[in-house]
C-alpha positions as CSV (number, residue, x, y, z in Angstrom):
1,X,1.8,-30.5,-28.9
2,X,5.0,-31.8,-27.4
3,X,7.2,-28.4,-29.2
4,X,4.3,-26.1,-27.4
5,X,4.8,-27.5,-24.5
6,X,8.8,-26.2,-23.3
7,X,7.5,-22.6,-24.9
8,X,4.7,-22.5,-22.5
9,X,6.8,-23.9,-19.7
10,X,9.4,-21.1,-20.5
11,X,7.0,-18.7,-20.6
12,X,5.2,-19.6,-16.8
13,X,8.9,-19.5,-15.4
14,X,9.7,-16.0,-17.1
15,X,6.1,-15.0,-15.6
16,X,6.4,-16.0,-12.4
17,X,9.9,-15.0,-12.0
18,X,9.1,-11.2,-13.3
19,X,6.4,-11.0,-10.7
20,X,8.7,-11.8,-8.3
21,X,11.2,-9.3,-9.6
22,X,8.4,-7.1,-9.6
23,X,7.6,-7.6,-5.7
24,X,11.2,-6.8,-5.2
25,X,11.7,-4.0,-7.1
26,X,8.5,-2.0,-5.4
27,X,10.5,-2.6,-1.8
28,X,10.7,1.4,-0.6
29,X,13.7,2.9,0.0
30,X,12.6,3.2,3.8
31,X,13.2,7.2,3.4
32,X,9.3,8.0,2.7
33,X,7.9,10.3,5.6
34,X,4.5,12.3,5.8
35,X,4.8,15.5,7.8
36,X,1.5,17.5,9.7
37,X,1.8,20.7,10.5
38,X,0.6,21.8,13.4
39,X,0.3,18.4,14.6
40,X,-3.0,19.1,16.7
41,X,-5.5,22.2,16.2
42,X,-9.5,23.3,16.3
43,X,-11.5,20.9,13.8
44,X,-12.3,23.6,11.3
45,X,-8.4,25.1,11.4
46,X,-5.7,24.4,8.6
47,X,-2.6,22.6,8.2
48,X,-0.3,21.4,5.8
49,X,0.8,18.2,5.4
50,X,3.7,17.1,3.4
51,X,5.8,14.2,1.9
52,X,9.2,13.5,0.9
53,X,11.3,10.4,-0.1
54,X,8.1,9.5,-2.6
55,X,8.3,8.0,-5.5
56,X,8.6,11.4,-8.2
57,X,5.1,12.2,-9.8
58,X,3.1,9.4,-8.6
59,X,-0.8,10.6,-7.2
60,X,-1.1,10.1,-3.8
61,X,-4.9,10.0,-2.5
62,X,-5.2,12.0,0.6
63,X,-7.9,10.9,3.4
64,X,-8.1,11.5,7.4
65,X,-9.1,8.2,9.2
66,X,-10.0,8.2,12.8
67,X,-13.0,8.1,15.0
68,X,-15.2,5.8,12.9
69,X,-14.9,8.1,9.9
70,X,-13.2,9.0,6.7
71,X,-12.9,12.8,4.9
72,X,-11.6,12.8,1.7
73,X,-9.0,15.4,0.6
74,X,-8.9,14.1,-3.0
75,X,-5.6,13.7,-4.5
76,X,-1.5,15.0,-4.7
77,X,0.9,14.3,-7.6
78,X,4.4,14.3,-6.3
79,X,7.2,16.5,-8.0
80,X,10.3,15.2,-9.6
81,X,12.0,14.5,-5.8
82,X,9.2,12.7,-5.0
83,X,8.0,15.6,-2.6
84,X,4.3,17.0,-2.0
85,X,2.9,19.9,-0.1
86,X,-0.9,20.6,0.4
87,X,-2.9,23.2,2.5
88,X,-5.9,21.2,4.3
89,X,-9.1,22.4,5.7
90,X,-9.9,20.4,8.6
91,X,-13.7,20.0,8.6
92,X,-15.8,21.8,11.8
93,X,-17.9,19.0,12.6
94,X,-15.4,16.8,13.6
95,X,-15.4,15.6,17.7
96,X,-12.7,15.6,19.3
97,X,-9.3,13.0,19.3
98,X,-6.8,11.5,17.4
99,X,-6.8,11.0,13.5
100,X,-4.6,9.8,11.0
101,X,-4.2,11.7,7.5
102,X,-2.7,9.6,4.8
103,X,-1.3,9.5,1.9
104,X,-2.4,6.3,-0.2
105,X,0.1,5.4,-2.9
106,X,1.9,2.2,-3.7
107,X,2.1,2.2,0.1
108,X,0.4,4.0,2.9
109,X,2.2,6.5,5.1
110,X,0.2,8.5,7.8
111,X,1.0,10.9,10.3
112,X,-1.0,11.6,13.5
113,X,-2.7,14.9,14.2
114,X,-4.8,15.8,17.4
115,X,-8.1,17.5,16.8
116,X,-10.1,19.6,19.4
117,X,-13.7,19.5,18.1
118,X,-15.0,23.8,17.2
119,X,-17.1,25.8,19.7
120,X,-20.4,24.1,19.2
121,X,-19.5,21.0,17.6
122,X,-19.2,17.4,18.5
123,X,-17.7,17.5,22.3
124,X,-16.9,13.3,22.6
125,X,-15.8,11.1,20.2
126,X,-18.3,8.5,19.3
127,X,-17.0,4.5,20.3
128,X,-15.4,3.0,17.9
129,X,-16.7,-0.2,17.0
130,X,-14.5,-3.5,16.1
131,X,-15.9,-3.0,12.3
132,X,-14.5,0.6,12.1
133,X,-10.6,-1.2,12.6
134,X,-8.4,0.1,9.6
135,X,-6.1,-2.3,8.1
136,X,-2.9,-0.8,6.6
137,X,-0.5,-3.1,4.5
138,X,2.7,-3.3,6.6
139,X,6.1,-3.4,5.1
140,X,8.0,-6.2,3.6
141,X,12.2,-6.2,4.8
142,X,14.3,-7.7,2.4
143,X,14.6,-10.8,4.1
144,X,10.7,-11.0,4.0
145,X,10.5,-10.2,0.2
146,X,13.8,-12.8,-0.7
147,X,11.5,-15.5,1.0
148,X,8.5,-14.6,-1.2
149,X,11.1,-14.8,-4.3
150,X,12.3,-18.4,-3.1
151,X,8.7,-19.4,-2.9
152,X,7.8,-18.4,-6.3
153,X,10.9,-20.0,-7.6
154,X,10.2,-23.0,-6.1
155,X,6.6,-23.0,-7.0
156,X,8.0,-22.6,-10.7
157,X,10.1,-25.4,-10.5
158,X,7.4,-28.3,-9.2
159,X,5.1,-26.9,-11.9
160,X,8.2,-27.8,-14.4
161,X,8.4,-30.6,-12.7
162,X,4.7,-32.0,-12.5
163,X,4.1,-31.1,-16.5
164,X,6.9,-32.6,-17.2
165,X,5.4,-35.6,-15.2
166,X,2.5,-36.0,-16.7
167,X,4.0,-35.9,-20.0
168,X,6.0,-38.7,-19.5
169,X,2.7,-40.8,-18.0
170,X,0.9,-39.3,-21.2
171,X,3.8,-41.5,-23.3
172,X,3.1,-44.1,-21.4
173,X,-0.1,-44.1,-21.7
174,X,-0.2,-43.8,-25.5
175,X,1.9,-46.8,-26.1
């Protein structure tokens, strides 16, 4: 049991320390934008929305938030720059005000369009209510993500520590 034990120490540093790498490595490049053409227009009109500075053929799942709903667009794979482009139909029932249309990856980038709700359609926009809040994962610097690294590390090392520990009080114990 005591040769097991260093392997499977070894092994919970080397895992802890590649999710920390891993955490690290997914830190954007800070060059990913989403574009909305025309910015505001008749619910029922289209636009295009595009991306750049992605990460190259990665899926991106494309939804419009605002106004206590959600229309799915279905999904975008990113070329080899990292760059998509797709014509959307913005649906005619929708009232009137500001929406967000996003692009869901590894991260969440939106851009904000305008909508004017159609001749005969939804005139207000119905109250939001404080269940309808959207929560969007903000961005870590590199200062943030070091500190998450140190932590981990850290966390590593008293786990060495405390097995270690206890093996030594199992020794004791034993004799």
């Amino acid at each position: 049991m005591r040769k097991s034990l260093p392997l499977a120490m070894s092994l919970g540093f080397a895992l802890s320390f590649s999710v920390a790498l891993t955490a690290v490595a997914h830190e954007g490049s800070g060059d990913e934008t989403v574009q909305a053409e025309p910015s505001s227009l008749t619910a029922g009109g289209t636009l295009v929305f595009t991306g750049s500075g992605l990460e190259p053929t990665s899926d991106r799942v494309l939804v419009l938030a605002g106004e206590g709903l959600t229309v799915e667009f279905g999904t975008v794979t990113t070329d080899a720059e990292g760059m998509f482009t797709k014509e959307l139909t913005i649906p005619s029932h929708l009232p009137s005000g500001n929406y967000e249309l996003r692009a869901i990856g590894d991260e969440t980038l939106a851009a904000t369009i305008a909508i004017a709700a159609a001749a005969g359609g939804a005139l207000a926009s119905p109250a939001a209510n404080a269940s309808d809040e959207i929560v969007v994962a903000r961005e870590r610097s590199s200062l943030e993500l070091g500190a998450i690294v140190v932590l981990v590390v850290l966390t590593a090392v008293a786990g060495l520590y405390l097995v270690l520990r206890a093996e030594r009080f199992q020794g004791h114990a034993s004799a």
